[in-house]
Phi, psi and omega in degrees: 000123171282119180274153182251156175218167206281156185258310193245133185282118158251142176326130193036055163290163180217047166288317183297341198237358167289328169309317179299290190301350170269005173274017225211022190249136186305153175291318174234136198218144151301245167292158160234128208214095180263116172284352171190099179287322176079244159267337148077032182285330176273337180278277194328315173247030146265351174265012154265315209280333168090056183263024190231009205282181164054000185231175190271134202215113173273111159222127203242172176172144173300325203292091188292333152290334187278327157331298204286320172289297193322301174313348190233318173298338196271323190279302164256060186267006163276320158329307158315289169320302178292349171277339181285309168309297171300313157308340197245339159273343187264347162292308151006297193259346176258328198049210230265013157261348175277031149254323144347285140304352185246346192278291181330292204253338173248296194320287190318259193342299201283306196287329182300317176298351198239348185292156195255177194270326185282357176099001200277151169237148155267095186301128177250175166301331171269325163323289181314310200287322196274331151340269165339275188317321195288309183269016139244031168240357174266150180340089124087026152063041178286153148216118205234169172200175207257177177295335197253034160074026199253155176289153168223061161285125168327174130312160165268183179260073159221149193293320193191094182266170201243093189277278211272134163213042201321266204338287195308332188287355214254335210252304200273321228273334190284338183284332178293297199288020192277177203274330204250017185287091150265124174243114168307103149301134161156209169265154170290351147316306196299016177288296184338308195279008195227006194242139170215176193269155195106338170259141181288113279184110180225140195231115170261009151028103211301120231279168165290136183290126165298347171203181165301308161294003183253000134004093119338305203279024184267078168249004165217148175327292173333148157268182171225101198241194180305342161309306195282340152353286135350273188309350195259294182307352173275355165272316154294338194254349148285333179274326162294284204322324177308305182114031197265166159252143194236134141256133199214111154246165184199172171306185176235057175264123189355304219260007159255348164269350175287302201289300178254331180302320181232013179274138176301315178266028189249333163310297173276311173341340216081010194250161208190143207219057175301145189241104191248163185271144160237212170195121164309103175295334198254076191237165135292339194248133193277306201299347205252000169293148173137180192320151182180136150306129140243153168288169182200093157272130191211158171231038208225115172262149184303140192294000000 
């Protein structure tokens, strides 16, 4: 089997977190099933690992682009790859005024014709190569986008960004493409109508801020702010009750330890909100980068 890595750099990926997280993926499972998928570091090395071959694997996200790409790499991936070429040779000869041009005058324009009235884009090969592109050549592969729903990320600082990369897209598109692979456009919520016990249930969330300045969470128009936190641990602590086996990380920001740390149903249900070392990966300022708590709430002993 050819193993795959996450294609696309996201805001809180958790390759760097895996080693922790893998102590904690059940011996045994039904279905495997992420309400926000991302970057997808956890689908990706539990299907290198071949935990996945023979069972039904849901992977969901709001985001209707990182869906929409994913879904045309998995479809068309050679298409994407040439397209991905020709992007990657006019950066070569432009740098950050061809990303520019390309942010501006194609991405943006081209996602608007194709949005759909329900918000869904219909992603073609050039869209997805160019999704692929902004992000590995924009500010630390952020994807963010303004009030009126346009990406405005900056360009990055890089020297030689690793653009074109058939092998790896060839690798993510075949990890994608099994018979038994679905990817959702939606909310995370719509896991409740789709999870039963006995399935593995793994939740990345756009994590809660440690501070004010310290805010993520925009990769989809929507914030995702305490409510929806709210809405999310009560959906987890229906899913311990269920008998899914679950995991959630998230920040050690109060108002999530208030949610699992110290909440009463969130106990009985089974679940325990262990406090693990990570590294911020993500500052504007590289100094404010570095060592930090996340949480790893689960109801799964650790292997």
């Amino acid at each position: 089997m050819r193993t795959a890595s996450p294609l696309l750099k996201w805001a809180g990926g958790k390759r760097q977190l895996l080693p922790r997280i893998r102590r904690f993926y059940p011996d045994a499972f039904g279905a495997y099933i992420e309400p926000f998928f991302g970057s997808g570091a956890v689908f990706f090395d539990l299907h290198a690992q071949g935990r996945l071959r023979d069972r039904d694997v849901v992977l969901v996200d709001s985001n209707p682009d990182l869906i929409g790409c994913y879904d045309t790499v998995r479809s068309v991936p050679i298409e994407v790859a040439s397209e991905l070429d020709a992007l990657a040779a006019a950066y070569a000869r432009g740098g950050r005024a061809h990303y520019f041009r390309v942010r501006d005058e194609c991405f943006n324009p081209l996602r608007d014709r194709l949005r759909q009235a329900d918000g869904r884009i219909t992603y073609t090969p050039e869209l997805a190569a160019m999704l692929i592109y902004l992000n590995r050549t924009g500010f630390n592969g952020l994807f963010r986008v303004n009030k009126r729903g346009a990406f405005n990320v900056p360009p990055g600082r890089y020297e030689r960004p690793r653009i074109a990369d058939r092998d790896k897209l060839s690798r993510a598109a075949d990890a994608l493409s099994g018979p038994r692979v679905r990817l959702l456009w939606g909310s995370f919520e719509s896991v409740r109508d789709i999870a039963a016990a006995g399935d593995f249930v793994y939740c990345d969330p756009p994590y809660a801020p440690l501070s004010r300045t310290a805010s993520f969470t925009a990769y989809t128009a929507p914030r995702f702010d305490d409510a929806d936190q709210q809405r999310l641990q009560e959906l987890v602590v229906a899913l311990a009750r269920r008998g899914c086996h679950v995991l959630v990380s998230n920040s050690t920001a109060d108002p999530i330890a208030a949610l699992y740390e110290r909440n009463t149903a969130a106990r009985a249900a089974g679940l325990r909100a262990l406090r693990v070392p990570a590294r911020r990966a993500i500052n504007s300022n590289a100094a404010r980068r570095g060592p930090v708590e996340e949480f790893l709430i689960t109801n799964i002993a650790p292997d």
